[in-house]
Legacy VTK file of the C-alpha trace (Angstrom):
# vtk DataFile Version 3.0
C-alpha trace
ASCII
DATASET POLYDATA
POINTS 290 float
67.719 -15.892 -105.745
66.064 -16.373 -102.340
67.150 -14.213 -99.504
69.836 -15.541 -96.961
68.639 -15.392 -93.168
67.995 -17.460 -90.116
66.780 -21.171 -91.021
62.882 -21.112 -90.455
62.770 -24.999 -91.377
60.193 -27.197 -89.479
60.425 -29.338 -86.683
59.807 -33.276 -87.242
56.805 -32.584 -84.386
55.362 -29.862 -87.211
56.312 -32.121 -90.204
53.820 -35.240 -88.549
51.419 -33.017 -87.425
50.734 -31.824 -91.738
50.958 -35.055 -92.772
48.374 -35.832 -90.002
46.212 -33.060 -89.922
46.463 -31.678 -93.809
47.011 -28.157 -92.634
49.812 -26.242 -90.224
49.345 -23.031 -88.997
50.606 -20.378 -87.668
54.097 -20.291 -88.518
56.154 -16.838 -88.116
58.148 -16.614 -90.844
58.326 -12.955 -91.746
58.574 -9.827 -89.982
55.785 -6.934 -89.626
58.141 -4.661 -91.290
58.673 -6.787 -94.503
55.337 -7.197 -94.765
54.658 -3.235 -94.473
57.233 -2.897 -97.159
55.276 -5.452 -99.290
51.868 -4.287 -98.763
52.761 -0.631 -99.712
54.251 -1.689 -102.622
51.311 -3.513 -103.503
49.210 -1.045 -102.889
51.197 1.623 -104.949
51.044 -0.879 -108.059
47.607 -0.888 -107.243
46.953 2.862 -107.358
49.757 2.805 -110.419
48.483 0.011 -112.948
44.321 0.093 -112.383
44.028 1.895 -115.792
47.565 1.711 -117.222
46.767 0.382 -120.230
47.473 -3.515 -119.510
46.242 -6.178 -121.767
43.680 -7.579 -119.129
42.546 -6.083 -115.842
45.008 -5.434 -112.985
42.872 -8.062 -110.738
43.544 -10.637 -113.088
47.378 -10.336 -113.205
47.213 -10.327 -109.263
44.693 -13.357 -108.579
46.589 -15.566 -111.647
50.328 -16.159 -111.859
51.090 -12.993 -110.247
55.057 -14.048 -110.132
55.328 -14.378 -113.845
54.672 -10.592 -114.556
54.955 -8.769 -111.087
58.402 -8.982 -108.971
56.701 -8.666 -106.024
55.047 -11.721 -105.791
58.258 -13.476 -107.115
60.107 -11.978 -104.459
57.917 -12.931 -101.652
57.363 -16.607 -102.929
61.432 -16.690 -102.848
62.003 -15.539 -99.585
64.055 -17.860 -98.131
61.955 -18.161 -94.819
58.983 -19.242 -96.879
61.124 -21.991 -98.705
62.686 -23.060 -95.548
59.177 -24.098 -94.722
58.370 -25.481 -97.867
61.260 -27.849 -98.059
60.115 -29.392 -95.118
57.256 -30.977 -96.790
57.785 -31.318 -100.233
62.130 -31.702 -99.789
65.353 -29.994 -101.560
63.779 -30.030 -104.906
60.776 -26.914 -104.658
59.627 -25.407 -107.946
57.026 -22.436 -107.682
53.678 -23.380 -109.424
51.866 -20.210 -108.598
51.213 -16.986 -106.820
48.049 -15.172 -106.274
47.439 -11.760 -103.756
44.226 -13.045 -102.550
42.382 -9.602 -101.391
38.849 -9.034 -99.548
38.026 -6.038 -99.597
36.876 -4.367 -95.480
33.101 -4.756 -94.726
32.638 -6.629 -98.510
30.766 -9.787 -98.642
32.893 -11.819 -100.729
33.972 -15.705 -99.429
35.624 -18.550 -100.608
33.686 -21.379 -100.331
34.773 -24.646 -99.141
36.420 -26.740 -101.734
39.704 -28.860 -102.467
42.426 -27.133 -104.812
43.202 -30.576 -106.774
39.670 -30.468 -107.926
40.536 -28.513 -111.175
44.300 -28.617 -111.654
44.781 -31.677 -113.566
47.312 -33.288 -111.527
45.346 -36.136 -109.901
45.569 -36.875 -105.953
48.885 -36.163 -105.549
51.375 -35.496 -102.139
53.643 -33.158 -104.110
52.018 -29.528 -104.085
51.688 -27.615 -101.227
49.929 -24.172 -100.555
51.786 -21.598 -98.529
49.114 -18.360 -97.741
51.052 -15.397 -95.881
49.525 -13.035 -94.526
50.048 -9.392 -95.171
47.589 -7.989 -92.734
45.399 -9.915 -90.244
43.441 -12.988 -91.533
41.103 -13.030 -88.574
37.767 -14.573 -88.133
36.280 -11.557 -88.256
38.484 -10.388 -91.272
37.909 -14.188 -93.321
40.810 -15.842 -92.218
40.689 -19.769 -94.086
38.511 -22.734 -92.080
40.387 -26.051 -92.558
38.462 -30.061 -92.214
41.300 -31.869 -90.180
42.256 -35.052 -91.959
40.160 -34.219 -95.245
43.571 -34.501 -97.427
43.100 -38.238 -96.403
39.939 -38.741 -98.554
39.819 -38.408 -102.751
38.533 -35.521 -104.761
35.081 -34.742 -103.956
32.241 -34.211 -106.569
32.374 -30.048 -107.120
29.611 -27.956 -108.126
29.998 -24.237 -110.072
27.953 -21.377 -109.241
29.889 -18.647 -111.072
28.920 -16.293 -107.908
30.134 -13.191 -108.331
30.423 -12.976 -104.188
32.550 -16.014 -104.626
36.287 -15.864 -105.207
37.118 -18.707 -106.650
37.590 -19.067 -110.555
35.060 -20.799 -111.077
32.484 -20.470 -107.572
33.337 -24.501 -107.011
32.082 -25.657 -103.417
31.890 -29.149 -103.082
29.153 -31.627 -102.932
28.997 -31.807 -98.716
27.971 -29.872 -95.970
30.550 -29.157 -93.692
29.526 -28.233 -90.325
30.710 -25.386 -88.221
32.103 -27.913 -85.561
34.401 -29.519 -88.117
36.343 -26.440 -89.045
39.382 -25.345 -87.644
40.365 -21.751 -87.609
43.705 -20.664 -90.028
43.786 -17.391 -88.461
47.549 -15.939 -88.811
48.757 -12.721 -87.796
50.492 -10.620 -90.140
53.921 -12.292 -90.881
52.805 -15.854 -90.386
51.652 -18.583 -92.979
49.942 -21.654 -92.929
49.969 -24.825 -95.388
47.866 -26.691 -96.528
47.526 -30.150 -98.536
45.752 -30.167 -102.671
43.133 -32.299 -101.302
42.240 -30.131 -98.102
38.673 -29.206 -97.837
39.093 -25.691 -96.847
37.462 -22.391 -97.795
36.744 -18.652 -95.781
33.755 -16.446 -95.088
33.621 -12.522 -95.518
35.941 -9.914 -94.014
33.466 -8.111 -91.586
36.666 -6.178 -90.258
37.445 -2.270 -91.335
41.134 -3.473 -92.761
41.930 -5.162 -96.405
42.421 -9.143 -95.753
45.567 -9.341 -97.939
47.170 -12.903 -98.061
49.871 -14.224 -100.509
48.702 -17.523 -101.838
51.906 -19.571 -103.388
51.870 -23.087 -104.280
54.959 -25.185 -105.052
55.291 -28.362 -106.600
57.887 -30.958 -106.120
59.741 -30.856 -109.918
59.246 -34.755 -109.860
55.479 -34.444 -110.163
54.500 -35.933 -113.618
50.984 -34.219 -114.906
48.336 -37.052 -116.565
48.939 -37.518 -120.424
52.026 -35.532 -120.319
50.248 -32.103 -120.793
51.818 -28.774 -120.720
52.831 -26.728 -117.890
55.156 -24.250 -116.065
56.855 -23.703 -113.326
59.834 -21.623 -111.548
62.782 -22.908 -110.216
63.295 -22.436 -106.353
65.727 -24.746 -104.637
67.256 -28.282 -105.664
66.989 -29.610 -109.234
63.967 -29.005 -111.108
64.813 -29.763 -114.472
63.090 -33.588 -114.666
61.624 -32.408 -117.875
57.775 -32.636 -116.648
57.593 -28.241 -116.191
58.628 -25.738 -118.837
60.882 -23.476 -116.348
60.177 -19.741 -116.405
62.868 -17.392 -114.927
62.261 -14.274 -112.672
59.942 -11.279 -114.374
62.350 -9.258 -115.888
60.296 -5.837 -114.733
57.195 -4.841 -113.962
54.375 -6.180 -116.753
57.336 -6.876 -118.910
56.070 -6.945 -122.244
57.880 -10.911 -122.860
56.584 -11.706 -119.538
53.304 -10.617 -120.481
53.028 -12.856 -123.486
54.371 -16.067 -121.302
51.599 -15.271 -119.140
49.219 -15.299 -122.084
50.543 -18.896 -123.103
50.272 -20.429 -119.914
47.194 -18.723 -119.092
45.925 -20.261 -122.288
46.815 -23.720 -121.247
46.283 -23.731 -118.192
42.861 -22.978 -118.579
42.114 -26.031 -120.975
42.332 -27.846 -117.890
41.029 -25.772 -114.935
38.284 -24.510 -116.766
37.669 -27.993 -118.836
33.906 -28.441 -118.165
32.422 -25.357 -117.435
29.113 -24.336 -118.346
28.524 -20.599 -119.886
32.275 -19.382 -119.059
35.561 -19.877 -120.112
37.685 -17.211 -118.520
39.729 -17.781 -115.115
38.924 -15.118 -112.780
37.062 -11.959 -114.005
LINES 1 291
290 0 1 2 3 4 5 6 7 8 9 10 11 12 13 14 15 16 17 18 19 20 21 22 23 24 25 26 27 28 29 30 31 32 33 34 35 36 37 38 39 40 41 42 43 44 45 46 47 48 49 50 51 52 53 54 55 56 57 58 59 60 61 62 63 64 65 66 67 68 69 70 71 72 73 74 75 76 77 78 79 80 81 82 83 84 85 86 87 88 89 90 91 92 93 94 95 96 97 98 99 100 101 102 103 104 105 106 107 108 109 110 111 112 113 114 115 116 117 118 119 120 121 122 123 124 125 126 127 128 129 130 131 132 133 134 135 136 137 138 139 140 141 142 143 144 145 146 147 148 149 150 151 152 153 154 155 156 157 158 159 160 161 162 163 164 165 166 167 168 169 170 171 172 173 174 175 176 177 178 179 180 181 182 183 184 185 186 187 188 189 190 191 192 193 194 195 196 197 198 199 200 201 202 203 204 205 206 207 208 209 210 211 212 213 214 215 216 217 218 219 220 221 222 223 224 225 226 227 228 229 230 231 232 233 234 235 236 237 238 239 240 241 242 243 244 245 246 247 248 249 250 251 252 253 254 255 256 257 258 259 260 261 262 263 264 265 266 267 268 269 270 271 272 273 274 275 276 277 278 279 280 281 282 283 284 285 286 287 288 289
């Protein structure tokens, strides 16, 4: 269950100003020293699990549902300062959708261009998800900290195109169909220990960590449990706060352990169709995330 501390909820001034804006940023929510604990563990299952045998690569398991197979990222995404935050925005009912460790690599050239989450997901234009990115170590300017377009949740899903780059971090190298110009971004920088949030239908993305430190940031998105997907299809989700059984999510518990081997098949299955959805359409490539 989520850890018991000091209330980090959000002020009604900080609730109107995400509705408003589409983003919120910086928060402080967890201390320097948690996050040192985190990122060496991280880093040890990193040194641990590169060639342990797994099923698919390590990246994979960190950039896709991370929480379903690695404690870790289930612990962080139920840290009770993080869903403090959360239930300010989406209210008492939070279900986590999914958790990624989003890594550049120092002096690496690799960006996220500038696109809108909701693009792919299959769950139309809704209010009801929300994206909570922690960071581990310093998302900087200089490091590729995320560029928001204030007020951009206020417009529909923009025409996306796919470049499969492999300099590109997203699943698919989606950017949409607009320039965005320089003056139009606003800076998500967060020092280690803070998050931001930001709306499905932001138009956001990040350039490349120029910096001699990893940019590691905790992506987690929850969903409010009352979200219904189009056409009923399948999909999970795991319980954080409030009631979440409405029947529209198949609820996953905890990982029980590291790379489990059960939580490695439930992985596989909603890997499998989940991807009938984000990757409907593609041209030449079917996987998420190399």
């Amino acid at each position: 269950m989520p850890n018991a501390q000091t209330s980090h909820r959000l002020s009604d001034a900080q609730i109107q100003s995400y509705w408003e804006d589409g983003f919120l940023c910086p928060i402080p929510a967890i201390s320097a020293q948690q996050c040192e604990d985190w990122r060496a563990q991280l880093e040890a299952i990193e040194g641990d699990w590169l060639d342990n045998g797994l099923p698919r690569a390590l990246n994979v398991y960190k950039r896709v549902n991370a929480h379903i197979v690695m404690p870790l990222a289930y612990e962080i995404a139920a840290h009770s300062a993080i869903l403090d935050v959360v239930e300010g925005i989406l209210g008492p009912d939070v279900l986590l959708y999914s958790t990624e460790f989003l890594i550049k690599e120092p002096r690496t050239k690799h960006v996220v261009t500038m696109h809108q989450d909701l693009a792919y997901w299959g769950l139309g234009e809704i209010d009801g998800i929300l994206t909570a990115w922690l960071a581990l170590s310093p998302a900087t300017p200089q490091s590729g900290c995320m560029d928001f377009v204030k007020g951009s949740h206020k417009s529909p899903i923009i025409p996306h195109e796919d470049s499969f780059d492999e300099l590109n971090l997203l699943s698919r190298g989606q950017e949409i169909k607009v320039d965005v110009a320089q003056e139009d971004k606003s800076s998500g920088a967060l020092a280690t220990g803070e998050i931001s949030l930001h709306h499905g239908l932001m138009i956001h993305g990040s350039g490349a960590n120029t910096s001699d430190d990893r940019r590691i940031g905790v992506v987690m998105r929850f969903l409010s449990p009352h979200v219904k997907k189009p056409n009923n299809a399948p999909d999970y989700g795991v319980p954080m706060r409030g009631n979440c059984d409405t029947g529209n999510f198949t609820l996953c518990d905890a990982p029980k352990g590291l790379f489990h081997p059960e939580d490695l098949l439930l992985y596989e299955e909603i890997r499998t169709e989940q991807a009938k959805v984000m990757m409907a359409g593609a041209e030449g490539k079917a996987e998420m995330y190399r």
